[in-house]
C-alpha positions, 0 to 999 in steps of 0.5 A: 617508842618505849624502850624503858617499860620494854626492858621491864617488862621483858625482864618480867616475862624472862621471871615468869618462864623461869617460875614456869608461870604465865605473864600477865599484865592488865592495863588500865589506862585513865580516861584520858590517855590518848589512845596512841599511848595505849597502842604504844603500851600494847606494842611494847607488851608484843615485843617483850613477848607477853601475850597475855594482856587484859584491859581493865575498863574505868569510869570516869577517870581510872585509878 
């Protein structure tokens, strides 16, 4: 559903593996982000391969 952000972010993981470093990527979704398009973020981390994926929480409206 993302392709474009998958093909970042795959290109970000095949940077990482060559650095011998792990891909980390933290979310931070505004508050009024529909939550399928946070799933549709997560997804597209899944399939470029990142497992390592943290949610940073927000107030009342993330930055």
């Amino acid at each position: 559903q993302m392709p474009e952000l998958v093909a970042v972010l795959d290109r970000f993981k095949k940077a990482a593996d060559a650095a011998q470093s792990k891909a980390l990527v933290t979310v931070a979704p505004h508050d009024a982000v529909p939550h399928q398009r946070l799933v549709d973020v997560l997804n597209a981390c899944a399939e470029a391969g990142i497992t390592g994926v943290t949610l940073a929480g927000g107030g009342e409206g993330s930055q």
